[in-house]
TIKE-166297 format. One line per 10 residues: number of its first residue (from 1); their letters; for each residue x, y, z of N, C-alpha, C. Coordinates in nm, 4 decimals. Example, Ala and Ser with C-alpha at 12.3 -4.5 7.8 and 13.67 -1.06 7.14 Angstrom:
BEGIN
1 = as = 1.3190,-0.5690,0.7800,1.2300,-0.4500,0.7800,1.3200,-0.3300,0.7800 | 1.2850,-0.2250,0.7080,1.3670,-0.1060,0.7140,1.2900,0.0030,0.7870 .
END
This chain:
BEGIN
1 = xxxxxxxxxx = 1.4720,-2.9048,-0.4351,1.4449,-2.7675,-0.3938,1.3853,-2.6916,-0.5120 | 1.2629,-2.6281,-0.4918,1.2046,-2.4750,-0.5998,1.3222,-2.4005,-0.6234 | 1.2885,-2.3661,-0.7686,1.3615,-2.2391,-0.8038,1.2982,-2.1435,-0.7360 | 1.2431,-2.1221,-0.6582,1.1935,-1.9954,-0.5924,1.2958,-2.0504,-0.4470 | 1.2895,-2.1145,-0.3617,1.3748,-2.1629,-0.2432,1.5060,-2.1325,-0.3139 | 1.5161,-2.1970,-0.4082,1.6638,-2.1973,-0.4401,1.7270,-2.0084,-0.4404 | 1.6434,-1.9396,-0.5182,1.6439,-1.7766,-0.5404,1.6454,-1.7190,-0.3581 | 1.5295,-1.7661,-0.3052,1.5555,-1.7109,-0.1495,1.6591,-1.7235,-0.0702 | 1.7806,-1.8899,-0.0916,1.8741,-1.8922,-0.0444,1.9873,-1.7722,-0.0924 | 1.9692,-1.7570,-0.2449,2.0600,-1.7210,-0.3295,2.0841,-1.5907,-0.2102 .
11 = xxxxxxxxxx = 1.9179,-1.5157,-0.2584,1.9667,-1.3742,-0.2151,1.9926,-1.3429,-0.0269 | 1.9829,-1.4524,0.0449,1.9877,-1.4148,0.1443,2.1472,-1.4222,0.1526 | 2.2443,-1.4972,0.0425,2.3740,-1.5279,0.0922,2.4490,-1.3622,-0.0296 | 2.3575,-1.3651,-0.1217,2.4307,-1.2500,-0.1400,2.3941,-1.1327,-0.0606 | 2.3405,-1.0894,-0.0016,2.3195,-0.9939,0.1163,2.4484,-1.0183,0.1703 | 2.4784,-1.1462,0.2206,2.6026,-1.1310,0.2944,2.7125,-1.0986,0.2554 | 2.7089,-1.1412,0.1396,2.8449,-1.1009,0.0513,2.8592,-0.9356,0.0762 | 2.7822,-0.8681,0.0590,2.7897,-0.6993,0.0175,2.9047,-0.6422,0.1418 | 2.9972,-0.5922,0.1038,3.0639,-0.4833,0.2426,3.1160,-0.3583,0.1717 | 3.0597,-0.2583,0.2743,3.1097,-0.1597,0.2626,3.2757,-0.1316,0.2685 .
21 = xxxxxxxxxx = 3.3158,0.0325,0.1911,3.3903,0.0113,0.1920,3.4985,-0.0764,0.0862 | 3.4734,-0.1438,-0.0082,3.5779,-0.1982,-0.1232,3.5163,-0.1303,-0.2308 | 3.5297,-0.0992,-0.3417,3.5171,-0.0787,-0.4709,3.3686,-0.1873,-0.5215 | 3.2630,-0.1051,-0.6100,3.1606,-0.1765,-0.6059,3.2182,-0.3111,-0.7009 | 3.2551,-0.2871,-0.7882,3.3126,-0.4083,-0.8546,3.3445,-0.5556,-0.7682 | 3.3769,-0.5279,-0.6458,3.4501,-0.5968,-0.5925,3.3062,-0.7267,-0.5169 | 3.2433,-0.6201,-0.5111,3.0610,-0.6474,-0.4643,2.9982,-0.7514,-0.5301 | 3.0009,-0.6624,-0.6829,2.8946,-0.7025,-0.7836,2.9870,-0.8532,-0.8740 | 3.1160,-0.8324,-0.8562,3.1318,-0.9545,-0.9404,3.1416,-1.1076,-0.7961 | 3.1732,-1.0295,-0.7012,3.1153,-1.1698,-0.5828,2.9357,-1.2288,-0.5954 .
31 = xxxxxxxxxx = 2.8415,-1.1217,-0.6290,2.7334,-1.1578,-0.6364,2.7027,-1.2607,-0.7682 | 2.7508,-1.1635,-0.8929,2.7581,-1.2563,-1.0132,2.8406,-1.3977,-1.0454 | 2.9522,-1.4283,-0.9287,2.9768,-1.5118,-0.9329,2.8794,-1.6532,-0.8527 | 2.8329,-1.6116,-0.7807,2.7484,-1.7031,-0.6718,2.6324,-1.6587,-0.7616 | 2.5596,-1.5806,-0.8195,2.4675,-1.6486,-0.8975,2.4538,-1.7709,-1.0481 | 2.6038,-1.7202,-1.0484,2.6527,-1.7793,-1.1953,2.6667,-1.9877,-1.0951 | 2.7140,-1.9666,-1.0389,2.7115,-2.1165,-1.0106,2.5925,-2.1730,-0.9351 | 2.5590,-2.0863,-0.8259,2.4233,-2.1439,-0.7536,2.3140,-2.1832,-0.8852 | 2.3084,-2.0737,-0.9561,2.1856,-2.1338,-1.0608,2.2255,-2.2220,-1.1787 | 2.3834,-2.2235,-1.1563,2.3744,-2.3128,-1.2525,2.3904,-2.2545,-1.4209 .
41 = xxxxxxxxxx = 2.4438,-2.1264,-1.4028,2.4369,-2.0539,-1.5681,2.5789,-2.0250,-1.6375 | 2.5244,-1.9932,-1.7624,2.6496,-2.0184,-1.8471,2.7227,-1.8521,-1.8732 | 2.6678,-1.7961,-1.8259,2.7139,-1.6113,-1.8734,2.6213,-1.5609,-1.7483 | 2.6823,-1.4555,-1.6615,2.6302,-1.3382,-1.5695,2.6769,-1.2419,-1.6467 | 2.6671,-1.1389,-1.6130,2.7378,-1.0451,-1.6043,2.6486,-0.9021,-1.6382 | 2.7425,-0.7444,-1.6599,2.6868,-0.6456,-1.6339,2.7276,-0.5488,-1.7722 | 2.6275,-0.4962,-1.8536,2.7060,-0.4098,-1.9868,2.6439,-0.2950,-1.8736 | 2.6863,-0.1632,-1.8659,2.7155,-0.0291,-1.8074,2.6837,0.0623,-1.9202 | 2.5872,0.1937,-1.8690,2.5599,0.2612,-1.9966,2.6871,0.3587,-1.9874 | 2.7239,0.3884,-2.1054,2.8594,0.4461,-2.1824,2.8660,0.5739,-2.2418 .
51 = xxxxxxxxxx = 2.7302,0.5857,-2.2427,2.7017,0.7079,-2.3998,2.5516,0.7151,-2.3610 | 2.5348,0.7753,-2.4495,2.3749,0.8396,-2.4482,2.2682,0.6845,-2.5119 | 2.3533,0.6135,-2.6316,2.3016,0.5132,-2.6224,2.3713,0.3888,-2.6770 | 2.4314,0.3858,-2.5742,2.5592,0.2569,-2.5785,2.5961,0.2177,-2.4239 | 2.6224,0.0690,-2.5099,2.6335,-0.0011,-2.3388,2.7721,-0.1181,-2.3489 | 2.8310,-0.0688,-2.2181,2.9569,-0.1502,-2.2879,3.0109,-0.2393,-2.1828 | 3.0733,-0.3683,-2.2046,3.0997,-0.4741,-2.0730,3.1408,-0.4392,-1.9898 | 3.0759,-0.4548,-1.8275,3.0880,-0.4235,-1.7440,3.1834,-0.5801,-1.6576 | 3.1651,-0.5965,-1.5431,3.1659,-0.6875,-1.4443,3.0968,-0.8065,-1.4837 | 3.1934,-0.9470,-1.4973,3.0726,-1.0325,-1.5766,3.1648,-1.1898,-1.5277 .
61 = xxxxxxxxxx = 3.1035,-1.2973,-1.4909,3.1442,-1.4033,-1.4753,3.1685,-1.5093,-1.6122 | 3.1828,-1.5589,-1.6680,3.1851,-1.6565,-1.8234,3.2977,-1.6128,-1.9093 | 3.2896,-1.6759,-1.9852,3.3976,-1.6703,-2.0977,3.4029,-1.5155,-2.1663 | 3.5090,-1.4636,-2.2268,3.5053,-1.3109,-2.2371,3.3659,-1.2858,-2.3636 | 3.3318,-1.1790,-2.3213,3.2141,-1.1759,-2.4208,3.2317,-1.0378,-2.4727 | 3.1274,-0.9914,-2.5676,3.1206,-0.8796,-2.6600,3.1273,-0.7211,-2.5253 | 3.1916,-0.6740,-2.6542,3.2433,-0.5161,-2.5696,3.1349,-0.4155,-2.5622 | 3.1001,-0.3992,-2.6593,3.0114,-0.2609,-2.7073,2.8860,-0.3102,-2.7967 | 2.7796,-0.2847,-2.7100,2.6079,-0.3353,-2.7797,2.5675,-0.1848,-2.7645 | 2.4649,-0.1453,-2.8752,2.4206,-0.0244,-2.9135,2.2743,-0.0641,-2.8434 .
71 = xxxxxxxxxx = 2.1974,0.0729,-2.8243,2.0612,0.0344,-2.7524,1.9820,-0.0242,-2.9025 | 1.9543,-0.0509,-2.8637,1.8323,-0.1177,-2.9292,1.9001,-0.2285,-3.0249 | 1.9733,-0.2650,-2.9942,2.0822,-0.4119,-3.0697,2.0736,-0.5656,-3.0055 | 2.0418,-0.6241,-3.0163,2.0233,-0.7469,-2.9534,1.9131,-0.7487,-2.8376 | 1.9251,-0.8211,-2.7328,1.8737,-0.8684,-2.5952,1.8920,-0.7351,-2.5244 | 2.0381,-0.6941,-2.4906,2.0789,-0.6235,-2.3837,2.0466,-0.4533,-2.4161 | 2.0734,-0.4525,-2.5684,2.0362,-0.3080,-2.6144,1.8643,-0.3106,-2.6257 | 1.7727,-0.3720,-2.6650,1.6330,-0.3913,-2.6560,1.5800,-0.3925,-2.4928 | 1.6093,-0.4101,-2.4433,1.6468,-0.4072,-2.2991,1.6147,-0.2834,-2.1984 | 1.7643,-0.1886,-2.3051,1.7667,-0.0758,-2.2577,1.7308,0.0260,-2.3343 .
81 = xxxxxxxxxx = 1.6566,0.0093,-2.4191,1.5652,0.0876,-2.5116,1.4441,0.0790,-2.4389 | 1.3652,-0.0485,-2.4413,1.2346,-0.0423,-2.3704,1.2154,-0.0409,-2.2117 | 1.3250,-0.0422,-2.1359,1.3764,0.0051,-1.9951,1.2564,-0.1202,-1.9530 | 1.2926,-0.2336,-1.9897,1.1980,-0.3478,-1.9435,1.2277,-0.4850,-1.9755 | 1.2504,-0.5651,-1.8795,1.2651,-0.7197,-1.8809,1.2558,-0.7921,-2.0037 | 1.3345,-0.8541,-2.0576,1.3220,-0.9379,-2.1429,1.3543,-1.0692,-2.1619 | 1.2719,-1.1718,-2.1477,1.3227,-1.3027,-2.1676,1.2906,-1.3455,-2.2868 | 1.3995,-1.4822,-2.3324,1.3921,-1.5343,-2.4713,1.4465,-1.6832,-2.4554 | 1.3125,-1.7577,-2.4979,1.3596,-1.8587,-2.5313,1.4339,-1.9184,-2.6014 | 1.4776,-1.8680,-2.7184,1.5696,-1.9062,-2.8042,1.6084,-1.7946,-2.8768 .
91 = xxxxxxxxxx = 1.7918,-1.8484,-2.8308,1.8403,-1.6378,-2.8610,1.8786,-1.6914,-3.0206 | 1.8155,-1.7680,-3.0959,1.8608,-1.7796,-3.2631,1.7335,-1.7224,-3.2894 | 1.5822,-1.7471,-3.2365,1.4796,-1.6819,-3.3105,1.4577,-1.4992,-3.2664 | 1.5527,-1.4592,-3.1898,1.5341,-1.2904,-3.1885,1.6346,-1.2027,-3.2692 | 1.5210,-1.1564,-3.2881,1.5566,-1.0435,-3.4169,1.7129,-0.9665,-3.3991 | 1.8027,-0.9354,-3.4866,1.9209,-0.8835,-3.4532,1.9836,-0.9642,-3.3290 | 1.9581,-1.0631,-3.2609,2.0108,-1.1365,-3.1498,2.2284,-1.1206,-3.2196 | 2.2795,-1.0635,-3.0985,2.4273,-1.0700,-3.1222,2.4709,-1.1590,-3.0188 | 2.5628,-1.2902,-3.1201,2.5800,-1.3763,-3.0334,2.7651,-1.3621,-2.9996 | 2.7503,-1.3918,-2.8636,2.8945,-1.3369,-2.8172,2.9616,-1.4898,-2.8057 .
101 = xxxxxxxxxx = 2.8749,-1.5969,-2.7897,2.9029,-1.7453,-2.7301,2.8076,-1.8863,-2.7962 | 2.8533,-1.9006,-2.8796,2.7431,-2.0324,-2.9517,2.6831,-2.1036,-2.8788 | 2.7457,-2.1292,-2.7442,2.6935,-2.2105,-2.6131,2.5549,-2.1826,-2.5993 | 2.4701,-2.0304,-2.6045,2.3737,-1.9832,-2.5328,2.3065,-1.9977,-2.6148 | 2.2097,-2.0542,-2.5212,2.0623,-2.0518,-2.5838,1.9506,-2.0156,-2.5291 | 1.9224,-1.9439,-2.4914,1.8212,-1.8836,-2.3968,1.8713,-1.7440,-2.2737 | 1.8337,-1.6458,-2.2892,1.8770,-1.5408,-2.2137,1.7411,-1.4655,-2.1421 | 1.8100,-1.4033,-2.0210,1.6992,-1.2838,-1.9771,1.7886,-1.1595,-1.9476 | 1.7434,-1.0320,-1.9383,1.8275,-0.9553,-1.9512,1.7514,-0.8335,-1.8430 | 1.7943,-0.7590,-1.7486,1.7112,-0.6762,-1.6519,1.7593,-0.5456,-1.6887 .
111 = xxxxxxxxxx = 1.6821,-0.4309,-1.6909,1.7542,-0.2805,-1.6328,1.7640,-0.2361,-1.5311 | 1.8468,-0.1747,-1.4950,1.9169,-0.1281,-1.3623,1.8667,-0.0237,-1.3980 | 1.8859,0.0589,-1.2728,1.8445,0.2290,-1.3462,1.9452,0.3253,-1.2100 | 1.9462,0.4300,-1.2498,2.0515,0.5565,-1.1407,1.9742,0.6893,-1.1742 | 1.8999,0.7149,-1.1095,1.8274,0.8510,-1.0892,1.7310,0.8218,-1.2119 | 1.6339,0.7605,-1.2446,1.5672,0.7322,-1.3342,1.6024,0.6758,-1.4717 | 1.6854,0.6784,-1.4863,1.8225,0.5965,-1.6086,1.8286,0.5090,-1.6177 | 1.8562,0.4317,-1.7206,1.9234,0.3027,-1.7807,2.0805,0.3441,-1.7431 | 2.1175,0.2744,-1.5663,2.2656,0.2764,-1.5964,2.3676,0.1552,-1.5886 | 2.2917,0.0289,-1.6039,2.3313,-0.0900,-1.6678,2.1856,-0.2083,-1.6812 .
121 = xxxxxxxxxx = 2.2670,-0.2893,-1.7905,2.1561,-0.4190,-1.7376,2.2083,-0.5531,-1.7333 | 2.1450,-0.5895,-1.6627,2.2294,-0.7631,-1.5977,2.1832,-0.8627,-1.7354 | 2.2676,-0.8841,-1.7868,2.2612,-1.0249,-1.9076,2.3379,-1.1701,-1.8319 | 2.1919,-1.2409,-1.8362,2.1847,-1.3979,-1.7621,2.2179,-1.4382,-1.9339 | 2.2234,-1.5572,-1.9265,2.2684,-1.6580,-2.0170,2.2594,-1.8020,-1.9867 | 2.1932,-1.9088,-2.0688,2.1888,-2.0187,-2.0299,2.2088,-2.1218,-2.1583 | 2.3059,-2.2334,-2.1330,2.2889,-2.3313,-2.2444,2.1572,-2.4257,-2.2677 | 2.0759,-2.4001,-2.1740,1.9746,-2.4342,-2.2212,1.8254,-2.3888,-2.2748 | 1.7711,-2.4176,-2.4232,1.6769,-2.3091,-2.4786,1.5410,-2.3095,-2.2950 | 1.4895,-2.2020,-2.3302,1.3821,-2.1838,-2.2413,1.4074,-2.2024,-2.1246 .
131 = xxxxxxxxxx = 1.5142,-2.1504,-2.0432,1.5178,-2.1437,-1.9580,1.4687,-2.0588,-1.8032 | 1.4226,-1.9422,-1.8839,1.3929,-1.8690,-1.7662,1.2572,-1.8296,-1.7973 | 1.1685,-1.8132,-1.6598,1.0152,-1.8136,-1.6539,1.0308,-1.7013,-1.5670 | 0.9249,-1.6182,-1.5224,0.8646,-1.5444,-1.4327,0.9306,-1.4987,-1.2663 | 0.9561,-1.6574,-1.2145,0.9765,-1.7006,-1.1341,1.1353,-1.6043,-1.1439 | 1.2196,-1.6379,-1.2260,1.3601,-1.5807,-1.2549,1.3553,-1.4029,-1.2697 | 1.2371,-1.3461,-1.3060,1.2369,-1.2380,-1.3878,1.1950,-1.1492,-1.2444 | 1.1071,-1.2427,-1.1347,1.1099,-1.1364,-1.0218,1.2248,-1.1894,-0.9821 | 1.2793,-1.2464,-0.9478,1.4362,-1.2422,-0.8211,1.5317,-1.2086,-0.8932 | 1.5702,-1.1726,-1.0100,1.6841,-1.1054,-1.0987,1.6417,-0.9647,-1.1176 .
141 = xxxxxxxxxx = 1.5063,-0.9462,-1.1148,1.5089,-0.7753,-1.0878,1.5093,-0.7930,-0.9721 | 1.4826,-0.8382,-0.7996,1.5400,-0.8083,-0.6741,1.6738,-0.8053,-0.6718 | 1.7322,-0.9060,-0.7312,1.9180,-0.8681,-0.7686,1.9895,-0.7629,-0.8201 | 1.8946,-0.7059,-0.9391,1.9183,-0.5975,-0.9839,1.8737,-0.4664,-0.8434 | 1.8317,-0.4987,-0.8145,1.8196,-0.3649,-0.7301,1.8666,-0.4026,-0.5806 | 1.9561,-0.5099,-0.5595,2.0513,-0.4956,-0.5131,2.2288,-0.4344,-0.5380 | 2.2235,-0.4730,-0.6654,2.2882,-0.4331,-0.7415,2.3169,-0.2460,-0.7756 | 2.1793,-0.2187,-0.8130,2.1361,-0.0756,-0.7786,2.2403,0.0136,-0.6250 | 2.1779,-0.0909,-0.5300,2.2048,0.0118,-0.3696,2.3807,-0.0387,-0.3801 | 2.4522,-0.1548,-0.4469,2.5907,-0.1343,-0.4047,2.6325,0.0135,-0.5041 .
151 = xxx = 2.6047,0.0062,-0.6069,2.6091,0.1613,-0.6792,2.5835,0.2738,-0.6098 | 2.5326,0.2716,-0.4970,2.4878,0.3407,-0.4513,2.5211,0.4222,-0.3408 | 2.6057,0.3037,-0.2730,2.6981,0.3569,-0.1359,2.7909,0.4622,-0.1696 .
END
């Protein structure tokens, strides 16, 4: 099966997951969990903006990871500084890269936004370098803005 088939199953089963009515948490870590295994990854999860420019662990599937990333600090703060997609093939060659898990080697990272805002961004994670292409960067921002409308109810 394509990683693109594979992404179309993904999101048609997290659609189903979503119900009104529970606490979004309850939503977003069912989604991050079924993406965390359908694709096969080593870290999901959600840092939440905190402060004017701080972002701090949100809802997240993997081993416990770092609390508090400043904007423009690693993947997730670069992220939400340039309010734009970032993938990396190898999270040892980026600049200030903060590593929460020696496992990872390769990340992409999305912004969410709430009335024009940075009000979280989804940090993927993978043990393997170069893992994510194009292909990942549109259906993880469609996730993200699924993600968006459970915030939203």
């Amino acid at each position: 099966m394509s990683k693109q088939s594979q992404y179309e199953l993904l999101l048609k089963q997290m659609q189903s997951l979503i119900v009104e009515g529970i606490p979004a948490e309850g939503n977003i870590c069912n989604l991050l969990s079924l993406l965390k295994s359908e694709m096969n990854l080593f870290w999901v999860g959600l840092y939440m903006r905190t402060g004017e420019d701080t972002l701090g662990l949100g809802s997240f599937q993997g081993l416990p990871a770092c609390t508090v990333i400043k904007f423009g600090k690693g993947v997730c703060g670069t992220t939400a500084t340039k309010q734009e997609t970032q993938i990396v093939d190898d999270v040892t060659l980026f600049p200030g890269y903060i590593a929460c898990h020696a496992e990872a080697a390769s990340e992409i990272v999305v912004p969410g936004f709430r009335d024009g805002k940075i009000h979280f961004v989804l940090d993927v994670d993978s043990a393997e370098k170069a893992a994510f292409d194009t292909v990942d960067k549109e259906y993880l921002e469609r996730v993200v803005r699924m993600i968006e409308g459970i915030y939203a109810i």
